[in-house]
C-alpha positions in Angstrom: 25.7 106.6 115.4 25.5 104.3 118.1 22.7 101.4 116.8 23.4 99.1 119.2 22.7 101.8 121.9 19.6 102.1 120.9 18.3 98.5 119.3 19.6 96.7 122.3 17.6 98.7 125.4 15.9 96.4 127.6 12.0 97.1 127.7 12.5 99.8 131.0 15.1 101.9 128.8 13.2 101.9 126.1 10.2 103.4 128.1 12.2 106.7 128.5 12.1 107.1 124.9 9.0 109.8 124.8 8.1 109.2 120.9 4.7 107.5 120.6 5.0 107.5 117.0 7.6 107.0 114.4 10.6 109.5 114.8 10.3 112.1 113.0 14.1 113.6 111.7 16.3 114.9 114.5 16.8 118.7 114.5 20.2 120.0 114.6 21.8 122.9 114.9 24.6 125.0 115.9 24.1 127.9 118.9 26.1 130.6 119.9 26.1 131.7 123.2 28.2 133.7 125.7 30.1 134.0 128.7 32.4 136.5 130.4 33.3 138.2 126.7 33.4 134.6 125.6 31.7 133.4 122.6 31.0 129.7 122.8 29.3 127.5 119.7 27.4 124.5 120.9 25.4 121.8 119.0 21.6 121.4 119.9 19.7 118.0 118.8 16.5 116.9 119.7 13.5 115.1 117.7 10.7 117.3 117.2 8.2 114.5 116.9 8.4 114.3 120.9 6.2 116.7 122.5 6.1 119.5 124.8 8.8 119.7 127.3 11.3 116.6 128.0 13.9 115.6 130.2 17.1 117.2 129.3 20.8 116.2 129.2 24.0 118.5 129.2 27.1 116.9 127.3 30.4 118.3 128.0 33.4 117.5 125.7 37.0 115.9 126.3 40.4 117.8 125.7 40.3 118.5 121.8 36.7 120.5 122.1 33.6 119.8 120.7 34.0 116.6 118.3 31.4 114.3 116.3 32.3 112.1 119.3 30.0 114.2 121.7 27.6 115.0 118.9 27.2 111.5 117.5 26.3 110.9 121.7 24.0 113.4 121.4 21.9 112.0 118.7 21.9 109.0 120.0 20.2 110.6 123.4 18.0 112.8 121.2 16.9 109.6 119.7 15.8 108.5 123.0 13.3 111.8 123.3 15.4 113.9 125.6 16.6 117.6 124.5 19.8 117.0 124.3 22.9 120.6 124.6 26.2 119.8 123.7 28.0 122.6 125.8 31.1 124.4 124.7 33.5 124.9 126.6 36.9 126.6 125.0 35.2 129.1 122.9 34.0 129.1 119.1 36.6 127.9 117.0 38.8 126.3 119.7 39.2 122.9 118.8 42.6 122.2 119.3 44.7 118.5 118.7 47.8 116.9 121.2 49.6 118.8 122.5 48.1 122.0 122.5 44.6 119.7 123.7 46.7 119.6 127.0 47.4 123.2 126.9 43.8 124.7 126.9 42.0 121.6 129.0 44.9 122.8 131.7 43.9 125.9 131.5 40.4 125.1 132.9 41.4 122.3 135.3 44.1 125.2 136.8 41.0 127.7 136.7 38.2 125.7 138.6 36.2 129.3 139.0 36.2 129.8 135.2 35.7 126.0 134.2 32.3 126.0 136.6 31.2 129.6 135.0 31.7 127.7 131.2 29.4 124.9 132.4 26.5 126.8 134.0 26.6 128.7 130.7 26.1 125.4 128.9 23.7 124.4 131.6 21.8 127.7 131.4 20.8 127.4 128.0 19.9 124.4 128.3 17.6 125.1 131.5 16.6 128.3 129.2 15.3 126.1 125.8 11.3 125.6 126.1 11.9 122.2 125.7 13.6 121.5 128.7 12.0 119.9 131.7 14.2 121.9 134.3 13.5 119.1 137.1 14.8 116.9 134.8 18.2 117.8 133.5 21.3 115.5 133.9 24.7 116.0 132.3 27.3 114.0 131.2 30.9 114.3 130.3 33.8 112.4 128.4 37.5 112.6 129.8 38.2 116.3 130.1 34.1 116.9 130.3 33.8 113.8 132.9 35.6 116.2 135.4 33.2 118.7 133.9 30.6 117.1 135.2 31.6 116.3 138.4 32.6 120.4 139.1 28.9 120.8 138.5 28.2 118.4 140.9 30.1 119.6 143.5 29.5 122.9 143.0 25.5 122.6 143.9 24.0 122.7 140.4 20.6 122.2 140.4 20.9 118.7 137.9 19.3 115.8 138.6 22.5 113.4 138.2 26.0 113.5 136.2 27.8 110.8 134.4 31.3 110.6 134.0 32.7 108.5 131.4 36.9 108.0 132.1 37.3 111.6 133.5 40.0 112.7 135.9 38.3 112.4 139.7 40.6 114.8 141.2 39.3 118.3 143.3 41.1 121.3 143.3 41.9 122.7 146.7 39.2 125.0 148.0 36.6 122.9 145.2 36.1 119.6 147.2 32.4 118.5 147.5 30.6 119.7 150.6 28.0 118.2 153.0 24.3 118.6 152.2 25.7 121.0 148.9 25.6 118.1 146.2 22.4 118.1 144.8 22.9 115.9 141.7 23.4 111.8 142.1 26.5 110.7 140.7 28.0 108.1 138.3 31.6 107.5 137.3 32.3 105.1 134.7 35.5 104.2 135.3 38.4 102.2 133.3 40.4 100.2 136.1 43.5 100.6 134.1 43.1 104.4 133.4 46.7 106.1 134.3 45.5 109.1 134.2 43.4 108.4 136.8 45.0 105.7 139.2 44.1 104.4 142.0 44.8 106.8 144.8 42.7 109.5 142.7 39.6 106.7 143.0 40.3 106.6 146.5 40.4 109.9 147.0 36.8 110.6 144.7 35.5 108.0 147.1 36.3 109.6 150.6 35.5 113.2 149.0 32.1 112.2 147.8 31.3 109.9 150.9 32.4 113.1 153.0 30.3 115.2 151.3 27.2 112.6 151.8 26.6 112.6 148.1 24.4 109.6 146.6 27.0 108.6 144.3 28.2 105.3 142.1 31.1 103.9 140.4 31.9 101.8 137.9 35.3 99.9 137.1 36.0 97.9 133.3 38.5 95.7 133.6 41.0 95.9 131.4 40.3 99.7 130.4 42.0 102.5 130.0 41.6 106.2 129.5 39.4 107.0 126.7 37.9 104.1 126.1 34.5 105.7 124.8 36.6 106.9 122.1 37.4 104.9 118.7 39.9 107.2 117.7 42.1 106.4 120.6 43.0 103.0 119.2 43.6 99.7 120.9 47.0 100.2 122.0 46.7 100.1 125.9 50.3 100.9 126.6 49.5 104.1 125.2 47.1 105.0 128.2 43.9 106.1 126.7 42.1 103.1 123.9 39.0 102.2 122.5 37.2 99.2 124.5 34.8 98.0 123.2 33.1 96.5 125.7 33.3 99.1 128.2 31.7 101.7 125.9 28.6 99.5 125.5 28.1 98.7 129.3 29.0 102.4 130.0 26.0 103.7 127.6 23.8 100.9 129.7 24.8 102.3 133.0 24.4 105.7 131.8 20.6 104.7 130.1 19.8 103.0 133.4 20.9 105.8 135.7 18.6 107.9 133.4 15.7 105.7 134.0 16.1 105.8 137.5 16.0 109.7 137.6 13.8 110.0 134.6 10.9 107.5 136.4 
């Protein structure tokens, strides 16, 4: 659980917290849902002693499925009052490890027609739950999910905003962001060393996204690389993807204080 995430918001984050009370205990459970024959298990949090309907937020998982990395993310948000949809995208059961975590992200990043259909899915429950504000949805995604994200951004969901923590900026051809279609603000949180996702690929996010007269942000950490959200990457930056630990906790800010801004 992220403690500092929450003990450390400055007095406008904290206002997005909806909980007038003491929390009552986070609700959490597993959901199946389905798409194209697929069946897909997400996680669902979100503290019942907020209520009524809430902002929402979609979280979209990196290459080895969904983890306790997304879900611990997801209580921490819950904690903060919003109704919180950890999506799944591989399928129920798929949770596979290097190198096979390669083989079934590529599969998705080679597909950019089945990889958007997997996140409306995600992004339709969510919009479905009666908890959910639908005005006020935003979704956010770690490595494999922070391209996620950005695929629902440039495909014209109707989201509020996406964050993408150390994803891969890169389009597919025919999938670039169009002009007056990108409906969602963007953040990408960005590690300046990533190698996965050098230079020319921030260059080329930038011109896309300025083409496509997007409202959009982004974020480089020095000395970060890919992953870097992620204890179980390590601190070995010669490996290319490392835990940084300052660049996760000014990431969760930026990510807090876009939700403010969109949240108001």
């Amino acid at each position: 659980m992220l403690d500092w995430a929450v003990k450390s918001l400055s007095p406008l984050l904290l206002a997005l917290s909806l909980v007038t009370g003491a929390h009552a205990a986070l609700v959490e459970k597993a959901v199946i849902y389905h798409q194209g024959g697929a069946t897909l298990e997400g996680y669902h949090v979100y503290d019942d002693a907020v209520a009524g309907k809430r902002p929402a937020i979609l979280v979209v998982h990196q290459w080895t499925g969904l983890t306790d990395h997304e879900k611990g993310r997801s209580r921490a948000l819950a904690q903060l009052g919003f109704n919180v949809f950890a999506a799944d995208i591989y399928g129920k059961g798929i949770r596979p490890q290097p190198p096979e975590a390669g083989t079934e992200a590529g599969k998705f990043k080679g597909d950019r027609v089945l990889f958007r259909a997997r996140l409306m899915a995600g992004l339709d429950w969510l919009k479905a739950d009666e908890r959910t504000e639908v005005k006020k949805i935003a979704a956010i995604g770690y490595c494999f999910g922070g391209t996620g994200v950005l695929e629902l951004a440039r495909s014209g969901a109707a989201v509020a905003g996406v964050v993408s923590f150390h994803g891969a900026l890169d389009a597919a051809p025919g999938f670039l962001a169009q002009p007056g279609k990108v409906k969602a603000k963007v953040l990408v949180l960005h590690g300046a060393d990533d190698p996965y996702a050098p230079a020319e690929q921030v260059a080329a996010f930038e011109k896309e996204f300025t083409a496509a007269k997007a409202d959009w942000q982004l974020v480089l950490y020095s000395g970060a690389v890919h992953a870097f959200t992620q204890k179980e990457a390590g601190n070995d930056n010669s490996k290319g993807a490392a835990y940084n630990e300052a660049a996760d906790r000014r990431s969760w800010a930026a990510a807090l204080a876009f939700f403010a801004e969109l949240f108001k």
